[in-house]
C-alpha positions as CSV (number, residue, x, y, z in Angstrom):
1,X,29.2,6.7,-13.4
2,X,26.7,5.9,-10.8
3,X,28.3,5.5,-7.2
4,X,25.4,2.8,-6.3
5,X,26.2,-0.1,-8.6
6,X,28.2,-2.7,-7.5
7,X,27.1,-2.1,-3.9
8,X,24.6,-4.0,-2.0
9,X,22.3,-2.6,0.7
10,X,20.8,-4.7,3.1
11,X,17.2,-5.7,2.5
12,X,14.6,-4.5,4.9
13,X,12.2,-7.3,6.7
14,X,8.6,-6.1,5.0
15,X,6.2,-4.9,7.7
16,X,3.7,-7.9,7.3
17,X,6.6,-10.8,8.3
18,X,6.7,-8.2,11.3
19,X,3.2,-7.8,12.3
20,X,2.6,-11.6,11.3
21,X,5.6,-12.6,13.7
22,X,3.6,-10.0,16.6
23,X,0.6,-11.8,15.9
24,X,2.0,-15.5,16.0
25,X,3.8,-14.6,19.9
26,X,-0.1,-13.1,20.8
27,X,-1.7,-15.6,19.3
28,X,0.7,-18.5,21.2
29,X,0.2,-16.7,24.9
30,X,-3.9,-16.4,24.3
31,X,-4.1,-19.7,23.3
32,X,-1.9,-20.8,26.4
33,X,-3.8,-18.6,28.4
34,X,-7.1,-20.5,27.1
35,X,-6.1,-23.4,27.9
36,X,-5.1,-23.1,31.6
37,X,-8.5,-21.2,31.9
38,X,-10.3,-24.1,30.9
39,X,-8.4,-26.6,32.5
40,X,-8.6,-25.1,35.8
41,X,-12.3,-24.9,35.1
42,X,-13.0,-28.3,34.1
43,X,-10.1,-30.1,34.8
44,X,-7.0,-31.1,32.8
45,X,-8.5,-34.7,31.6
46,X,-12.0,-33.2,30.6
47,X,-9.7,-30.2,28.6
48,X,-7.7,-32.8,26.9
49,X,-11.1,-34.8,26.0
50,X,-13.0,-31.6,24.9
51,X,-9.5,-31.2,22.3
52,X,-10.2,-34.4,21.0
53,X,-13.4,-34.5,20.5
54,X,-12.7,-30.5,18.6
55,X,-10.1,-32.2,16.5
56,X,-12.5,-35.0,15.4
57,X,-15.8,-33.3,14.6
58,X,-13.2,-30.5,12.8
59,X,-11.3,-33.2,10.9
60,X,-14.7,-34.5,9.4
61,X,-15.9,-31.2,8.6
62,X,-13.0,-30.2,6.6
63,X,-13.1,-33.6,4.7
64,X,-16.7,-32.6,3.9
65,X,-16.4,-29.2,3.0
66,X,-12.7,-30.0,1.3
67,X,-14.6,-32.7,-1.2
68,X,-16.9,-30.0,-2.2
69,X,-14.8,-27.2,-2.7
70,X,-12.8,-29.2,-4.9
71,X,-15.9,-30.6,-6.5
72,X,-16.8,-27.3,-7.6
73,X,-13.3,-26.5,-8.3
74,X,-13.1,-29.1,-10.8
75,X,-16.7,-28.7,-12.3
76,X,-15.3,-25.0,-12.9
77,X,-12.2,-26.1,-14.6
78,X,-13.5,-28.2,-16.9
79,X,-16.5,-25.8,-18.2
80,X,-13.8,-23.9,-18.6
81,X,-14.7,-20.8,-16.2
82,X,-12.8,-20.3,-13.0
83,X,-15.1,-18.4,-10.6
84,X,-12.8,-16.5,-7.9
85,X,-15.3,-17.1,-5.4
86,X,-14.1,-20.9,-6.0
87,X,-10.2,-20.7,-5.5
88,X,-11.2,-18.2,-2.4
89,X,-13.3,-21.1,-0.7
90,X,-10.9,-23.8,-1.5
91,X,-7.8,-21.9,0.2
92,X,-10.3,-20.5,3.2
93,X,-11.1,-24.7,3.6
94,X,-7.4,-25.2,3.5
95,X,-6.4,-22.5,6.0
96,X,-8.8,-23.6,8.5
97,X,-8.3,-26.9,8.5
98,X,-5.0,-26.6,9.1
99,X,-6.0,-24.2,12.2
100,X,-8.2,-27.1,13.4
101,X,-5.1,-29.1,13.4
102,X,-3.2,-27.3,15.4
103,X,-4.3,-27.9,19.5
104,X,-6.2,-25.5,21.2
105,X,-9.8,-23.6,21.5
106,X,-8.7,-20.4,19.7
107,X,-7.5,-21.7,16.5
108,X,-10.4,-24.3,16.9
109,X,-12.8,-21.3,16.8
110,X,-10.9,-19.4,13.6
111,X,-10.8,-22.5,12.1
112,X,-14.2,-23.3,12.5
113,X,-15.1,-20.0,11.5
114,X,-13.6,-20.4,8.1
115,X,-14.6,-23.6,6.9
116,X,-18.1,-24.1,8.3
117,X,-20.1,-22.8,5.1
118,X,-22.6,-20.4,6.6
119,X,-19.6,-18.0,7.6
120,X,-17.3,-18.6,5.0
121,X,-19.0,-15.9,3.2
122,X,-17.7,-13.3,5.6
123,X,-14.1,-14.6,4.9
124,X,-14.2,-15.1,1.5
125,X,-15.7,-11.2,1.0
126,X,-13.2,-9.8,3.7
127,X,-10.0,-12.3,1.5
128,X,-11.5,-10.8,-1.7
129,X,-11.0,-6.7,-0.3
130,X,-7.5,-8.0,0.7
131,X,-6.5,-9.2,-2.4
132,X,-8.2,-6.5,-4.5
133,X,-6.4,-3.8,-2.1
134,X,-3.4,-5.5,-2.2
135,X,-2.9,-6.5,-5.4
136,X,-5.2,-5.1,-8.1
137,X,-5.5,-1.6,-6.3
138,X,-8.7,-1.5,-5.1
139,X,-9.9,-2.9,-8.4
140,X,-13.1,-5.3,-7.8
141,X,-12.1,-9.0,-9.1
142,X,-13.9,-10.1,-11.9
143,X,-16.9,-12.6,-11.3
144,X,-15.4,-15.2,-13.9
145,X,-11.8,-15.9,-15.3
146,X,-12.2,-17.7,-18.9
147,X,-9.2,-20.3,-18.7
148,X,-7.8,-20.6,-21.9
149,X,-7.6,-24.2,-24.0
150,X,-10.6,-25.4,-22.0
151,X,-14.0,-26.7,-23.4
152,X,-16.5,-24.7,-22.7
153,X,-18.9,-21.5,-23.8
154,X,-17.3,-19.4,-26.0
155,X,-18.2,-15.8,-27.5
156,X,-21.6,-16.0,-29.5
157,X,-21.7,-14.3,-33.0
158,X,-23.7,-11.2,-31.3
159,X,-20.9,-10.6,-28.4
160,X,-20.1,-7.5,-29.4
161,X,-16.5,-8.3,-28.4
162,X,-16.0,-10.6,-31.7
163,X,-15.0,-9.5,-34.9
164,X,-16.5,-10.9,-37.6
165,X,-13.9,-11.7,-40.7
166,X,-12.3,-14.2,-43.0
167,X,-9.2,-15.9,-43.8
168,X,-7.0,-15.0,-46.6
169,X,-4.1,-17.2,-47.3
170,X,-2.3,-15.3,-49.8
């Protein structure tokens, strides 16, 4: 009989919750350091404009480049082929808007970073080596994911991936 069944061991904290929790309290002093740099700079009321005037021009960038992510989402969904590169912008949109939300020049500049489209390239190629390390071991993702039950191109009579047969109802 095996001694360990019925018992419970307390479950360890993974290291990422730690080093994400590290990274928020960093993150949260630079970004208050930031902002008292610039405010004794150029004054409290110019700082508090400059945020504003961040939040705006990032608000309408994200509802720009959020439309056409999800324009090119859905034109991928219904021809039936799900491109990675699509899901990767569309959460990388997501994730920096929600950065441009949140007050201050840092997370302004991340945020920025990810959804203006010039650099998104750069995150979505650094997102895609997370999640192939991560998840498919170092495997590179496939270019296109055929989604099931959707109109669309399917396998040609030369594909050599089709087998060629009838039916038999006997």
């Amino acid at each position: 009989m095996n001694p360990q069944i019925g018992t419970t061991t307390p479950r360890r904290r993974p290291r990422v919750l730690r080093w994400l929790l590290l990274a928020l309290i960093v993150g949260v002093a630079l970004e208050i350091a930031a902002l008292v740099s610039v405010a004794k700079l150029i004054g409290i009321g110019w700082t508090i404009g400059l945020l504003v005037v961040e939040s705006l021009i990032g608000a309408w960038l994200v509802k720009r480049e959020g439309r056409a992510a999800w324009r090119a989402f859905r034109t991928a969904v219904s021809t039936g082929e799900m491109p990675p590169g699509q899901l990767a912008d569309a959460a990388i949109v997501l994730i920096g808007g929600l950065l441009l939300l949140a007050p201050g020049f840092l997370t302004d500049l991340v945020g920025f970073f990810l959804v203006l489209p010039f650099t998104r390239g750069i995150s979505r190629r650094w997102l895609e080596t997370m999640v192939s390390r991560r998840f498919l071991g170092g495997m590179p993702l496939p270019t296109t994911v055929r989604v099931p039950g959707t109109p669309g191109r399917g396998p040609g009579p030369d594909d050599p991936n089709v087998v060629q047969g009838e039916v038999v109802d006997g």
